[in-house]
C-alpha positions as CSV (number, residue, x, y, z in Angstrom):
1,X,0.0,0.0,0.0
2,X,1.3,3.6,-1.4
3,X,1.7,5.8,1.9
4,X,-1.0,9.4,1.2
5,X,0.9,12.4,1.2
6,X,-1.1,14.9,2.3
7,X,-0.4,18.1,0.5
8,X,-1.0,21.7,2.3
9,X,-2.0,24.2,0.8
10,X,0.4,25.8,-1.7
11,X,2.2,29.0,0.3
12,X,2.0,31.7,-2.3
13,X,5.3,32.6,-2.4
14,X,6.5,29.0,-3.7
15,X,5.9,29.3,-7.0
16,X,7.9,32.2,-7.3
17,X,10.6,30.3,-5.4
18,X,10.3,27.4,-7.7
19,X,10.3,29.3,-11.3
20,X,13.4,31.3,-9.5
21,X,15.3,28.4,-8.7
22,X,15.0,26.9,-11.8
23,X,16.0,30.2,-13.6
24,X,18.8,29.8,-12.0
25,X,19.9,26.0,-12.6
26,X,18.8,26.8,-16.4
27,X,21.1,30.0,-16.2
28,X,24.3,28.1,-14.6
29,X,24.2,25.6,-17.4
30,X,23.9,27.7,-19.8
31,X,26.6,29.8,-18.6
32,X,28.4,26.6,-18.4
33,X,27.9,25.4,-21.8
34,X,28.7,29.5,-23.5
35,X,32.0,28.5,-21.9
36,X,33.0,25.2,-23.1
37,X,31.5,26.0,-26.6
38,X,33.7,29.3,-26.5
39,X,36.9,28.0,-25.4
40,X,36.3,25.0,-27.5
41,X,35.9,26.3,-30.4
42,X,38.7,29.0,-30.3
43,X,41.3,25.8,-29.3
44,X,40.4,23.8,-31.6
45,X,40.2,26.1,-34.8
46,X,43.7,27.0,-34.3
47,X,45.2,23.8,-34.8
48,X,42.9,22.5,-37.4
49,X,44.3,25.5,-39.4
50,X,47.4,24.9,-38.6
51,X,47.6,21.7,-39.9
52,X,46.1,22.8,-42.8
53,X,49.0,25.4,-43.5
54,X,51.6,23.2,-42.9
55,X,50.1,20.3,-45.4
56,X,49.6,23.6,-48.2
57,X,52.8,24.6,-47.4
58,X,54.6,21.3,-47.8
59,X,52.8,20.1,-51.0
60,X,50.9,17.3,-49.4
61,X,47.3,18.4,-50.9
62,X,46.0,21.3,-52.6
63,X,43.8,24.2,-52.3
64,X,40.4,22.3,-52.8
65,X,41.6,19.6,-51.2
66,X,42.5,21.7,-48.2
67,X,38.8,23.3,-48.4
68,X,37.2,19.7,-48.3
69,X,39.4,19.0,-45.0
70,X,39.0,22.0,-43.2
71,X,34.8,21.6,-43.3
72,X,35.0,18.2,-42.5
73,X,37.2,19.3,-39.7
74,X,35.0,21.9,-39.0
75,X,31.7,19.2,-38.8
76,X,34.1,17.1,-36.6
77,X,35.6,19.8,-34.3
78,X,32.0,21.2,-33.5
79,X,30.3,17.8,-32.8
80,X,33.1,16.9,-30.1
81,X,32.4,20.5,-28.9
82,X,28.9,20.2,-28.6
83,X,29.1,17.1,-26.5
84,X,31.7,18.4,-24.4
85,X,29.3,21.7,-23.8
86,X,26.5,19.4,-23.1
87,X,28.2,17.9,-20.4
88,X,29.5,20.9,-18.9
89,X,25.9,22.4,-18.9
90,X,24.9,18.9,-17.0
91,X,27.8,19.4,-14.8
92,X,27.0,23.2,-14.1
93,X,23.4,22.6,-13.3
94,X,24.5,19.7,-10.8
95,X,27.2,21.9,-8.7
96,X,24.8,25.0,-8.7
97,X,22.0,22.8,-7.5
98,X,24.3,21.4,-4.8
99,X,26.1,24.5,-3.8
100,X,23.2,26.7,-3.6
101,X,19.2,25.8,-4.8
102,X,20.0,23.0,-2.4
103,X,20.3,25.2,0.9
104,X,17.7,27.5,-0.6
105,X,15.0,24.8,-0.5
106,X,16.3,23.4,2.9
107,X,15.9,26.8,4.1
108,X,12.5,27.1,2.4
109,X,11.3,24.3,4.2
110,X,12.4,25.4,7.5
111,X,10.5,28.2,7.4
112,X,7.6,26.7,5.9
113,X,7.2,23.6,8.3
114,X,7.0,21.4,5.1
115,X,8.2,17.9,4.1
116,X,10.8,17.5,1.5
117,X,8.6,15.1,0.0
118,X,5.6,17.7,-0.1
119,X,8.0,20.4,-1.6
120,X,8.7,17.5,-4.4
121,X,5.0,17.2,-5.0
122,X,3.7,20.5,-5.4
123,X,7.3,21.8,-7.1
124,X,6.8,19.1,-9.6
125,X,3.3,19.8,-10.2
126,X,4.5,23.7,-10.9
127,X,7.2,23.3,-13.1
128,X,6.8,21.7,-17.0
129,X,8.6,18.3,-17.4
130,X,11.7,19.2,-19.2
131,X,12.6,22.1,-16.1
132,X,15.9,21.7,-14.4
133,X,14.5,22.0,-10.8
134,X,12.4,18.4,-11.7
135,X,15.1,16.5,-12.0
136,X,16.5,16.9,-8.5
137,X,12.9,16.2,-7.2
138,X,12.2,12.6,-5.9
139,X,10.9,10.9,-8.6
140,X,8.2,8.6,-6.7
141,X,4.9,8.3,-7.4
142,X,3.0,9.9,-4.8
143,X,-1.3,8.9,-4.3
């Protein structure tokens, strides 16, 4: 038998609180993933081209050869980026969670004289599915 949560009524100020902290998980991975994109990109062009160069310069392919090379390059160097960014936006929303939205919402609670597992409900209730915040809620099925 499922155990009944019973849920209190909502304090106003928690949805605010909820669309806030996830605002700011979505903003800390995004920051995250600008970053790894940026610096990704700028480190890796550099010695894509310089291979290039040095292949021209030595006679080892031609201009049009050189062309086709440096897009596929291109394709390959900004796949491996984009994976790397979207891990770093993963890890970013994690440590912000931890550091701060974390101790927010134990705070929250505190104050509030509710139940982790009641702040899970009603915060997952609020937020759409593909929010930040939802996937640090319990993921239990509550009756």
């Amino acid at each position: 038998m499922v155990e009944e949560v019973l849920l209190p009524e909502p304090p106003e100020e928690l949805p605010k609180l909820a669309e806030r902290l996830n605002e700011d998980l979505r903003l800390s991975g995004s920051s995250s993933a600008e970053h790894t994109f940026g610096l990704g990109c700028s480190l890796g062009f550099t010695p894509l081209l310089v291979i290039l160069v040095i292949l021209l310069v030595l006679r080892v392919i031609n201009l049009i050869l050189a062309g086709i090379l440096l897009v596929i390059g291109l394709l390959a160097l900004v796949g491996v980026i984009m994976l790397l960014a979207q891990k770093a936006r993963y890890n970013g929303i994690q440590r912000a969670y931890h550091t701060t939205v974390e101790v927010e919402i134990s705070q929250y609670l505190a104050q509030n004289k509710l139940s982790r597992r009641q702040f899970d409900v009603i915060v997952s209730q609020l937020l759409p599915e593909d929010a930040p915040l939802q996937a640090f809620l319990s993921k239990q099925e509550y009756v």
